[in-house]
PDB file as gemmi writes it, atoms N, CA and C in Angstrom:
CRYST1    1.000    1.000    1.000  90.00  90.00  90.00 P 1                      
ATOM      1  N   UNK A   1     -79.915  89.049  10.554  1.00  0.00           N  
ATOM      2  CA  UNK A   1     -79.767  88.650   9.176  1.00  0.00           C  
ATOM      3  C   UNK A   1     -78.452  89.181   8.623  1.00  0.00           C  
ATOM      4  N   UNK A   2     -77.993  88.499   7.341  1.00  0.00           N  
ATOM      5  CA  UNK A   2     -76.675  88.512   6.976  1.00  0.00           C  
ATOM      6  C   UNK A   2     -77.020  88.541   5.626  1.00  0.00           C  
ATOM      7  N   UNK A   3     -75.788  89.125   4.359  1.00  0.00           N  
ATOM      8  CA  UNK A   3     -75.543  89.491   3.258  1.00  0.00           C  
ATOM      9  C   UNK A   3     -74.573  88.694   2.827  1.00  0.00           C  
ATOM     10  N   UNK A   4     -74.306  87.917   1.777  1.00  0.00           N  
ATOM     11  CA  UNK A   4     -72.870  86.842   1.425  1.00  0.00           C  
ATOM     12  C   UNK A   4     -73.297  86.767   0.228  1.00  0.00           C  
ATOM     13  N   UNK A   5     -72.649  87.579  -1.003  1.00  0.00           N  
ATOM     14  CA  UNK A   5     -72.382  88.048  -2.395  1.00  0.00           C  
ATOM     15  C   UNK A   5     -71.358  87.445  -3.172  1.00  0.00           C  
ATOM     16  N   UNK A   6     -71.791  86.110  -3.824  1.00  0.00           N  
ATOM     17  CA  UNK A   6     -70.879  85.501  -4.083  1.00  0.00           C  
ATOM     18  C   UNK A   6     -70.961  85.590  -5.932  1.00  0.00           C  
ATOM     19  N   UNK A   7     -70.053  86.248  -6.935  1.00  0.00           N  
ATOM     20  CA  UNK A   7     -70.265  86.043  -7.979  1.00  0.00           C  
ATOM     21  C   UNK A   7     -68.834  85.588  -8.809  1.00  0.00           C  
ATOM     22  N   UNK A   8     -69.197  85.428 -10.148  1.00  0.00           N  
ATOM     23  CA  UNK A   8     -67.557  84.731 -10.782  1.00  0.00           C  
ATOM     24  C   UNK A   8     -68.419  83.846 -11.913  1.00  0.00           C  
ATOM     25  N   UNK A   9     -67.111  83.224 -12.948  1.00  0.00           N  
ATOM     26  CA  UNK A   9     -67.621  83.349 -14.185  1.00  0.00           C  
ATOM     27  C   UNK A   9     -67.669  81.751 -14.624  1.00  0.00           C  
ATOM     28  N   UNK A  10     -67.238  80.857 -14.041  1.00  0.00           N  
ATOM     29  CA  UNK A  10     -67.399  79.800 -13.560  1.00  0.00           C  
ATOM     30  C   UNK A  10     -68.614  78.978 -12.652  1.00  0.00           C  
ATOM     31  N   UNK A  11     -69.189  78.141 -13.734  1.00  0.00           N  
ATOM     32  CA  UNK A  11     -70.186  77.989 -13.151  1.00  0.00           C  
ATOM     33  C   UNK A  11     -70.300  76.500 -12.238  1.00  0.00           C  
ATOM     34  N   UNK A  12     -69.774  75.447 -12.335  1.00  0.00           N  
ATOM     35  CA  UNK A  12     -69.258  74.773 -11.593  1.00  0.00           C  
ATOM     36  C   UNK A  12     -68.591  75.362 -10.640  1.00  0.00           C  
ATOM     37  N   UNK A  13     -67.882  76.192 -10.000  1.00  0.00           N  
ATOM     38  CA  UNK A  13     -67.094  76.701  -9.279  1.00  0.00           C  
ATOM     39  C   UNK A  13     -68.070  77.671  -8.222  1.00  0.00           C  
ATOM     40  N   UNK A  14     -68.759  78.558  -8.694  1.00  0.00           N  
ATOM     41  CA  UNK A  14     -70.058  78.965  -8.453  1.00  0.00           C  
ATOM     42  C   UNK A  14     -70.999  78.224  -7.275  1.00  0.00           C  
ATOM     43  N   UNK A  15     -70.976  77.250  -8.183  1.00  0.00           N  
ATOM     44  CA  UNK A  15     -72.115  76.083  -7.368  1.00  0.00           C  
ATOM     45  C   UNK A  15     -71.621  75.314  -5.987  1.00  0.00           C  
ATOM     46  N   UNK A  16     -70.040  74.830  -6.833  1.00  0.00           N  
ATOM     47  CA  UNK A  16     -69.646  74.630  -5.553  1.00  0.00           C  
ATOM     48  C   UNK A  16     -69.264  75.369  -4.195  1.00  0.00           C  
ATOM     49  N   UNK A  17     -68.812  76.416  -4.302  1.00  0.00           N  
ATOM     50  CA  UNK A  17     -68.825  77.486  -3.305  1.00  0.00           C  
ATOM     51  C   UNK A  17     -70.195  77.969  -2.317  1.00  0.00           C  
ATOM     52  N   UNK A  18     -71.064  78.195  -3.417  1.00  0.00           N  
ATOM     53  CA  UNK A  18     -72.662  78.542  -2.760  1.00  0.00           C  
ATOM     54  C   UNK A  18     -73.316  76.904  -1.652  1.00  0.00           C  
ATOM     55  N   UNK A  19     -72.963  75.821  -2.023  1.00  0.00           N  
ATOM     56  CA  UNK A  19     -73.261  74.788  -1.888  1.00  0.00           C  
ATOM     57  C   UNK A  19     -72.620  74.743  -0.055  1.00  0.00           C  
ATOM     58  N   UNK A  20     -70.919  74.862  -0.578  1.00  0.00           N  
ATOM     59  CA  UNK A  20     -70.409  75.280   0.790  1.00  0.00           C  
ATOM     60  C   UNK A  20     -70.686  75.827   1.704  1.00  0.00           C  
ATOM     61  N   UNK A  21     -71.084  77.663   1.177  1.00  0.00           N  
ATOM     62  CA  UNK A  21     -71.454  78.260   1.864  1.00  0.00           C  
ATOM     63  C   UNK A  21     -72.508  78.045   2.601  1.00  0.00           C  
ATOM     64  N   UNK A  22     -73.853  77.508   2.494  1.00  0.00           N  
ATOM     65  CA  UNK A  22     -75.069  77.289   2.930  1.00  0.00           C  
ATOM     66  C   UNK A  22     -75.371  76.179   3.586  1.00  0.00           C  
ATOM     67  N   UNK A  23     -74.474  75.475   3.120  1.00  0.00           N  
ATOM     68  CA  UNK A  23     -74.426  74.088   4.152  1.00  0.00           C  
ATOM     69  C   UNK A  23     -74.778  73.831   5.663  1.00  0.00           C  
ATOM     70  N   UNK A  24     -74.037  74.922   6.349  1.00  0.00           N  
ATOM     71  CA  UNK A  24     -74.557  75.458   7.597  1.00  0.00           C  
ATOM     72  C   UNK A  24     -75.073  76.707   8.227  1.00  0.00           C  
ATOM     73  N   UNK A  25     -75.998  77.298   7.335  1.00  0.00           N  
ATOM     74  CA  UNK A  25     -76.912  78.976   7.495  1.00  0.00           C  
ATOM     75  C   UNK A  25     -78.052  78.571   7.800  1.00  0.00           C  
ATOM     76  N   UNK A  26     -78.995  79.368   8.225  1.00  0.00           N  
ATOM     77  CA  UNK A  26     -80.090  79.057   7.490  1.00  0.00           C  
ATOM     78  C   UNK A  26     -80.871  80.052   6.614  1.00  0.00           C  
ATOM     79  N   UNK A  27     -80.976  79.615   5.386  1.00  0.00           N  
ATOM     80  CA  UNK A  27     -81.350  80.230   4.323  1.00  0.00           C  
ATOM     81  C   UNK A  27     -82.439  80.824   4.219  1.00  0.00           C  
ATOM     82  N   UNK A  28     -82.698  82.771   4.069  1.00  0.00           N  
ATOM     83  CA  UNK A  28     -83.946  83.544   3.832  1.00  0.00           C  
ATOM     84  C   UNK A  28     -83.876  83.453   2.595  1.00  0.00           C  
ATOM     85  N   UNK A  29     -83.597  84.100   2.043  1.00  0.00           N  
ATOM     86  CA  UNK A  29     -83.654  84.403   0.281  1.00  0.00           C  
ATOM     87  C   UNK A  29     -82.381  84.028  -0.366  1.00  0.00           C  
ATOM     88  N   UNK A  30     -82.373  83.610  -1.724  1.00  0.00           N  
ATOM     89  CA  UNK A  30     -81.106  83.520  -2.706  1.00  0.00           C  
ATOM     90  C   UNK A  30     -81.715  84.051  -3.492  1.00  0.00           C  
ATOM     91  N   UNK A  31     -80.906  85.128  -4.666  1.00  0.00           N  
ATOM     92  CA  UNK A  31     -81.220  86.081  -5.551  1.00  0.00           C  
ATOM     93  C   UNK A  31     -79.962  85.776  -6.824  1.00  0.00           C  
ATOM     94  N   UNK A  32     -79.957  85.742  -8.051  1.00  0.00           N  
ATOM     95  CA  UNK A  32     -79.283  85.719  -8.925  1.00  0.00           C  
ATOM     96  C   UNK A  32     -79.587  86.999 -10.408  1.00  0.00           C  
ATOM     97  N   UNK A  33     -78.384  87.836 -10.736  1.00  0.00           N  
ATOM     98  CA  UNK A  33     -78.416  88.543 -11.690  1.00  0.00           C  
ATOM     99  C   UNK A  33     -77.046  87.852 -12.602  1.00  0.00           C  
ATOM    100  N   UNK A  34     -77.510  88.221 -14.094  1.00  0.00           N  
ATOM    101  CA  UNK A  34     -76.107  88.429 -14.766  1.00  0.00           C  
ATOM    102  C   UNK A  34     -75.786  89.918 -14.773  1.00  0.00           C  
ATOM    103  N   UNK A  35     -74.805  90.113 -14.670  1.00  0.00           N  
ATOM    104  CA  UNK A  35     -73.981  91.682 -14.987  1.00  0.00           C  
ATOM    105  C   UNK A  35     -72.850  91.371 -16.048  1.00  0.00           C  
ATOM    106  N   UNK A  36     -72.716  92.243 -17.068  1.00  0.00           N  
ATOM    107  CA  UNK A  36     -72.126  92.244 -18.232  1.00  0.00           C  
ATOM    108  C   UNK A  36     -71.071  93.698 -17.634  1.00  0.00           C  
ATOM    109  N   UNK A  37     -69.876  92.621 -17.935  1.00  0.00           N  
ATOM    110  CA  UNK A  37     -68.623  93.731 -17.687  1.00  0.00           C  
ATOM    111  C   UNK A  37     -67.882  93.947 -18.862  1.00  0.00           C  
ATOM    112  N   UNK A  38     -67.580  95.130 -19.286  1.00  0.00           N  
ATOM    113  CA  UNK A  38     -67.045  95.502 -20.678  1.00  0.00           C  
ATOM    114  C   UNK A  38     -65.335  95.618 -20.003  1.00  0.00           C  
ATOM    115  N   UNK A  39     -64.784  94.779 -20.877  1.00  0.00           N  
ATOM    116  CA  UNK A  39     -62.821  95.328 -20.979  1.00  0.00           C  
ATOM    117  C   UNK A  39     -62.220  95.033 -22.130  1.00  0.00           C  
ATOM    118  N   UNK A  40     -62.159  96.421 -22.194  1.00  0.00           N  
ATOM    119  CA  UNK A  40     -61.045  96.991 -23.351  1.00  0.00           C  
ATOM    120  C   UNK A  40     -62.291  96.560 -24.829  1.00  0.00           C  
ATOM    121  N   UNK A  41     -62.121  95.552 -25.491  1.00  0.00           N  
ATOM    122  CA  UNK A  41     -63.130  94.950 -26.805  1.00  0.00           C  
ATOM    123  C   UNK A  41     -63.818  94.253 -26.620  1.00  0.00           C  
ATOM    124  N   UNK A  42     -63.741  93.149 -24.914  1.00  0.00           N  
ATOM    125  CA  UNK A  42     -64.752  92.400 -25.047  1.00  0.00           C  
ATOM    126  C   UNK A  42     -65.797  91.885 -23.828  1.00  0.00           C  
ATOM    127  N   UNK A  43     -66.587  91.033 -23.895  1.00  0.00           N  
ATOM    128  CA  UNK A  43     -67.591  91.585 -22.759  1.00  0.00           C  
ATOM    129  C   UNK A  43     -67.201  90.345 -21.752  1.00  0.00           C  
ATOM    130  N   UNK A  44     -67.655  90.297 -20.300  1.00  0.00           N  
ATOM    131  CA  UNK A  44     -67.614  89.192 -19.764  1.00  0.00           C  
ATOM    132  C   UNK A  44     -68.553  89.260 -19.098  1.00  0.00           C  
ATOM    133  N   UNK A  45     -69.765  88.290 -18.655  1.00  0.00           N  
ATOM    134  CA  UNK A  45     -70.635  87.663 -18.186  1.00  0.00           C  
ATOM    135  C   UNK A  45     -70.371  87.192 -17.073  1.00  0.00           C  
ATOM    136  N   UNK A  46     -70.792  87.886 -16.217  1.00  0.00           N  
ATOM    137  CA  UNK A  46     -70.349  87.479 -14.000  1.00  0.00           C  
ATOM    138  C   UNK A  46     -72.061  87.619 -13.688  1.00  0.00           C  
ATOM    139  N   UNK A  47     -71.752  85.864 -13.129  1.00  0.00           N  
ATOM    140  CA  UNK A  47     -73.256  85.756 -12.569  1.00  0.00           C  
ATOM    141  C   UNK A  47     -73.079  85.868 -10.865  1.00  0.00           C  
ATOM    142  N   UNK A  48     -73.701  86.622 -10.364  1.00  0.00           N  
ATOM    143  CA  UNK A  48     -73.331  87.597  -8.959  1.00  0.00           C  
ATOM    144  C   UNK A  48     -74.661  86.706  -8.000  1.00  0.00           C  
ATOM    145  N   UNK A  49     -74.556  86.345  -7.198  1.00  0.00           N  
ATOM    146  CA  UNK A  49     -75.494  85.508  -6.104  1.00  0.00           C  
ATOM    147  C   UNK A  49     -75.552  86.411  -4.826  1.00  0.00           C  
ATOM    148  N   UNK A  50     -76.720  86.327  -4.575  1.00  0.00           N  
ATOM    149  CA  UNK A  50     -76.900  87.425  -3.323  1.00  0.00           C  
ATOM    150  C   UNK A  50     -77.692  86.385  -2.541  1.00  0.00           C  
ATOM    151  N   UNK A  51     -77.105  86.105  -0.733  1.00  0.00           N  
ATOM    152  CA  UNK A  51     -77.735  85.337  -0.427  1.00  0.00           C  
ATOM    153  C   UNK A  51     -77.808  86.090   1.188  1.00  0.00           C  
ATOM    154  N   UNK A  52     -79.021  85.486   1.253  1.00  0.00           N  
ATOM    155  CA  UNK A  52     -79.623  86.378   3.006  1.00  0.00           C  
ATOM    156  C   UNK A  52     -79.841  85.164   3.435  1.00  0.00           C  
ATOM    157  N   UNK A  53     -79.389  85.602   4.631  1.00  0.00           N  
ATOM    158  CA  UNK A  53     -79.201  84.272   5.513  1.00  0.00           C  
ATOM    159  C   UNK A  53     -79.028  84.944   7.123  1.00  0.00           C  
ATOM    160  N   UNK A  54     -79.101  83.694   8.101  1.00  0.00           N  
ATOM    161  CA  UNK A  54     -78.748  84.025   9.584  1.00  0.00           C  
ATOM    162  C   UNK A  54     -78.115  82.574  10.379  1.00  0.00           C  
ATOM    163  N   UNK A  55     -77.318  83.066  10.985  1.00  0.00           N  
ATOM    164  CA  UNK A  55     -76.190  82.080  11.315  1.00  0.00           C  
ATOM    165  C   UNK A  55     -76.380  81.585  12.809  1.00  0.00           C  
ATOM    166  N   UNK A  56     -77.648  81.185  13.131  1.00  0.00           N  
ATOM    167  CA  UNK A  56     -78.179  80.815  14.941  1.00  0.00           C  
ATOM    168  C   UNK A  56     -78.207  79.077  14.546  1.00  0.00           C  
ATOM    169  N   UNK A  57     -78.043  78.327  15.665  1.00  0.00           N  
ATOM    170  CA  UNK A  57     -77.740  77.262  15.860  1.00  0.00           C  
ATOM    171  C   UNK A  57     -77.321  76.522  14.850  1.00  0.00           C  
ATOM    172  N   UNK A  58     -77.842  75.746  14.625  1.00  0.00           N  
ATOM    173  CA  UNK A  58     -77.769  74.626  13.253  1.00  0.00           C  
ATOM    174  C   UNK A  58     -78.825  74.379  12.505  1.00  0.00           C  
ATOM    175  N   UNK A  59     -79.782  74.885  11.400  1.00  0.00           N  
ATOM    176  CA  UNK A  59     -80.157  74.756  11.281  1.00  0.00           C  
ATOM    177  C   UNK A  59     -79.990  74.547   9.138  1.00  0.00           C  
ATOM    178  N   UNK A  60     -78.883  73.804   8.845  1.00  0.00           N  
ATOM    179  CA  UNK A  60     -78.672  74.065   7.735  1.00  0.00           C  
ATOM    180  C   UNK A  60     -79.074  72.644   6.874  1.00  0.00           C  
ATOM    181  N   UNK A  61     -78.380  72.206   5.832  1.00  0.00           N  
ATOM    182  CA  UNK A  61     -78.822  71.522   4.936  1.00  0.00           C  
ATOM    183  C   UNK A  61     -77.878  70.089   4.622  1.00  0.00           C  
ATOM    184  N   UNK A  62     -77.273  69.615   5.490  1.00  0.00           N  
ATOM    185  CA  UNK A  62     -76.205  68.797   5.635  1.00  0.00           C  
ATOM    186  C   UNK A  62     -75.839  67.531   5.177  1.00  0.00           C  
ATOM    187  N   UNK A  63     -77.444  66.856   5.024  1.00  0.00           N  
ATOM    188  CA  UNK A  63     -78.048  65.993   4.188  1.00  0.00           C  
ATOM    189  C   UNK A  63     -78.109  65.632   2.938  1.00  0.00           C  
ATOM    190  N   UNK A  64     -78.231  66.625   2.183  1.00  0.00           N  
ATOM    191  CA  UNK A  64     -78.401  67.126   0.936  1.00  0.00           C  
ATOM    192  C   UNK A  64     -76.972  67.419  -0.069  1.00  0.00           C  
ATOM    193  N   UNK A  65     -77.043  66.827  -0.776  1.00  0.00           N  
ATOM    194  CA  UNK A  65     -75.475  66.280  -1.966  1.00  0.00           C  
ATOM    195  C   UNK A  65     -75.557  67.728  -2.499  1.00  0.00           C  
ATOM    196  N   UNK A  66     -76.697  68.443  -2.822  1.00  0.00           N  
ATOM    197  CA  UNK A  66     -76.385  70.083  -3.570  1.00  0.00           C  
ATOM    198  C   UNK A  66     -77.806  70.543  -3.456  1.00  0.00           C  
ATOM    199  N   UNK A  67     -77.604  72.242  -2.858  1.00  0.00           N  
ATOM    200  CA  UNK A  67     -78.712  72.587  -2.485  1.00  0.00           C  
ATOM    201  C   UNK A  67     -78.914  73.864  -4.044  1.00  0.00           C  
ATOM    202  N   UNK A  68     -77.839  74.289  -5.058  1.00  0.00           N  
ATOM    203  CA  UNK A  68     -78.283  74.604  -5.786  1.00  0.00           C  
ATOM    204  C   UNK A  68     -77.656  73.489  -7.128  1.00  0.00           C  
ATOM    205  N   UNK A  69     -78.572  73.626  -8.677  1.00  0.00           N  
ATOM    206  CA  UNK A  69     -78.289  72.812  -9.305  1.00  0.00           C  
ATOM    207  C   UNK A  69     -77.954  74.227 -10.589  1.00  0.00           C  
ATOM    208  N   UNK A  70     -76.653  74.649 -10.960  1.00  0.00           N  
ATOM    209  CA  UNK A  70     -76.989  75.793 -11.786  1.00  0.00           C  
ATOM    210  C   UNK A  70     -77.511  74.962 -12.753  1.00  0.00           C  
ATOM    211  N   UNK A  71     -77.086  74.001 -13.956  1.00  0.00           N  
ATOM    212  CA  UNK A  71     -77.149  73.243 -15.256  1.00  0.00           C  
ATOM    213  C   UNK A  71     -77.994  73.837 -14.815  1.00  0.00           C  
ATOM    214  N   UNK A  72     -79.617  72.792 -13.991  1.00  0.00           N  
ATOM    215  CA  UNK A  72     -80.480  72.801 -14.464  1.00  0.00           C  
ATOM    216  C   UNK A  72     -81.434  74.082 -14.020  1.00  0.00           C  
ATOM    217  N   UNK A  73     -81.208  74.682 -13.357  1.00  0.00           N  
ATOM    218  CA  UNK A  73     -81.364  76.311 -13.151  1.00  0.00           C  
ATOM    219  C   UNK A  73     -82.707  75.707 -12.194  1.00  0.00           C  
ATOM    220  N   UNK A  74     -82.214  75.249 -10.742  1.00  0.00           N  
ATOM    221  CA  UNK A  74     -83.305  75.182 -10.411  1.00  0.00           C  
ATOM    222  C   UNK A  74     -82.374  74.881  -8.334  1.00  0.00           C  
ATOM    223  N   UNK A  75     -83.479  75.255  -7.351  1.00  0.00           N  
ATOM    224  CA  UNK A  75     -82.960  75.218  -6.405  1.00  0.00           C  
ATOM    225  C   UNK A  75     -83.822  73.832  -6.183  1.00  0.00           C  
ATOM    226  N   UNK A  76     -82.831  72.971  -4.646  1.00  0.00           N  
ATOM    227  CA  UNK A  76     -83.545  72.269  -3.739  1.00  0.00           C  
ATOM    228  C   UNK A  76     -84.427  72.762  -2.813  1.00  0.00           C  
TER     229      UNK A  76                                                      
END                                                                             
């Protein structure tokens, strides 16, 4: 098993990356937090993705146009 921590403040950008990434894993768990980062006066909001996964043959999702949907806050 494997660890791939993908976060950033962009949420289209987000999606598309995670989408990438998983395309060819195969997926144990995906986990999502917000973390609130303070600089200098003001705050910024980084939504951080924690994804467990293992990388043996092919067994990924290739089919599938998007395996997460943030808008609608919901996985395939």
């Amino acid at each position: 098993m494997k660890i791939k921590i993908i976060r950033g403040t962009n949420v289209e950008k987000l999606e598309s990356e995670i989408n990438e990434f998983i395309k060819d894993k195969c997926i144990i768990k995906i986990n999502h937090e917000i973390v609130t980062s303070r600089l200098y006066d003001r705050s910024v909001n980084i939504l951080v993705f924690i994804i467990l996964y293992d990388e043996y043959n092919h067994c990924g999702y290739l089919e599938l146009d998007s395996i997460l949907d943030l808008k609608n806050d919901k996985t395939n």
